[in-house]
C-alpha positions, 0 to 999 in steps of 0.5 A, a space after each residue: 497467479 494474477 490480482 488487480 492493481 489500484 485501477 483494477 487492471 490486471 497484473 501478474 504475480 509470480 510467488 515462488 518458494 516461501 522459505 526463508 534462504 540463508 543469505 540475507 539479499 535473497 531474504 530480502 526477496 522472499 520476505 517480498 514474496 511472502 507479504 504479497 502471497 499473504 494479501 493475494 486476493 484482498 482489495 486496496 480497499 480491505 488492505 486500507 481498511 486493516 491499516 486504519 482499524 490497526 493499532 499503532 505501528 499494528 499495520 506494517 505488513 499492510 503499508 508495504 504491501 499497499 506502497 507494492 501496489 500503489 508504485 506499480 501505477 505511479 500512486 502513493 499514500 498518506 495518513 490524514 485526519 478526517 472527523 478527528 480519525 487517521 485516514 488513509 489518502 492515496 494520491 498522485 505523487 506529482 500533483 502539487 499538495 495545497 498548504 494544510 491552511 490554504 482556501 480552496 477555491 478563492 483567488 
């Protein structure tokens, strides 16, 4: 099976057997498998989207299927405000964050 990354590049996925083994470092894997068969097929995009419409703490299996994504190209993600609403930002790791009160744009 195949789905596409961040940047819309194709990747391969390999889902094997769902059911949930008896030792716990193989559930660990499966449970991996399961979330990503489960969002096979949607976007970044809709995985955001479901993440932000959620109620508190509603969204889990979303955030750790985007965090699965968002890894595989060097990426990450945050909440933020905008217009008084959380948000979420994907954003570069390495690129440095100005304060929350800094002045973009001004020496």
């Amino acid at each position: 099976m195949s789905e596409r990354n961040f940047k819309g590049e194709a990747i391969e996925v390999t889902v094997t057997d769902l059911s949930v083994p008896k030792d716990s470092g193989a559930m660990v894997e499966s449970l991996d498998e399961a979330i990503r068969a489960k969002f096979y097929g949607q976007s970044d995009a809709l995985l955001i989207r479901r993440m932000e419409r959620a109620p508190d703490f509603g969204y889990d299996d979303e955030a750790y299927e985007l965090n699965r994504r968002l890894t595989l190209v060097g990426m990450a993600w945050k909440w933020s405000q905008k217009y008084g609403r959380d948000v979420v930002v994907v954003y570069r790791p390495e690129e440095p964050e100005p304060p929350e009160n800094a002045v973009l744009g001004y020496d």
